[in-house]
C-alpha positions, 0 to 999 in steps of 0.5 A: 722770309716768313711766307709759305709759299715755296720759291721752287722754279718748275724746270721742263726738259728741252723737249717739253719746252719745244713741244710747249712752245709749239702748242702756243705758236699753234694757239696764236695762229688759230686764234689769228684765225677766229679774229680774221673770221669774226672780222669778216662776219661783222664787215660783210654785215656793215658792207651790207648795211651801207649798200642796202640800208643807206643805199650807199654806192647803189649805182655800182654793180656789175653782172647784176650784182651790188658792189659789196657783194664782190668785196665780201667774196674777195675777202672770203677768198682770203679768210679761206687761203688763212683757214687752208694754211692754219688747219690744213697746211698746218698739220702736214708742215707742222713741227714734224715735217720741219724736223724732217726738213732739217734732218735731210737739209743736214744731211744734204749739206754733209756729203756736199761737205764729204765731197769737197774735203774728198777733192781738197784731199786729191790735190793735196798730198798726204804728207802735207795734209797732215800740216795744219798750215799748208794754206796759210804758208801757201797764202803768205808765199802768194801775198810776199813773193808773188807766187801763183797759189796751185 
């Protein structure tokens, strides 16, 4: 009642939500990935350790190299298929291209619909397309008497 402070709520337009929004969905993804890399830096450092320092598993190698090596290696494969799909995949099937999908997905689903109402209008005559129960009085027709639908 007393206070200064001014209870205005700040409104942003639906297009600024959607483009603030986006940016935050971009923010978390990029951090995702930070994470998955500092991860991989500080595992293969201890991978290292066991083998070389503890001499853990020592006996395991394969084409003359330690076991962990090849761990390290599968997962630097999966860090770059994560970094590929958050900074390269990312920009080319951003939030453009997922509006341009819709638009043509629409679009695609509109002359399906074009097409079908164009061939429902061939079987039906004009006269009783203009009747907004025609399939309803058909479909009672069936259910009560029997009778084959056309």
């Amino acid at each position: 009642m007393f206070s200064k402070t001014s209870s205005k709520k700040t409104s942003l337009d639906p297009h600024q939500k959607e483009l603030f929004e986006h940016a935050q969905q971009r923010i978390k993804e990029k951090k995702g990935l930070y994470t998955h890399f500092i991860f991989y830096l500080v595992g293969s450092i201890f991978l290292a350790i066991i083998n070389l320092l503890l001499e853990f598993g020592k006996e395991y190698t394969f084409l003359n190299l330690d076991w962990f090596v090849f761990i390290i290696a599968i997962w630097f494969f999966f860090l770059l298929v994560h970094a590929v799909r958050i900074l390269i995949f990312g920009k080319f099937m951003g939030k453009e291209w997922e509006t341009k999908q819709m638009g043509y997905l629409v679009k695609k689903q509109k002359e399906k619909i074009a097409k079908m109402e164009a061939k429902l209008n061939l079987k039906i005559p004009k006269e009783a397309s203009n009747s907004k129960t025609i399939l309803l009085d058909k479909t009672q027709n069936y259910l009560t008497n029997n009778e084959p639908l056309d």
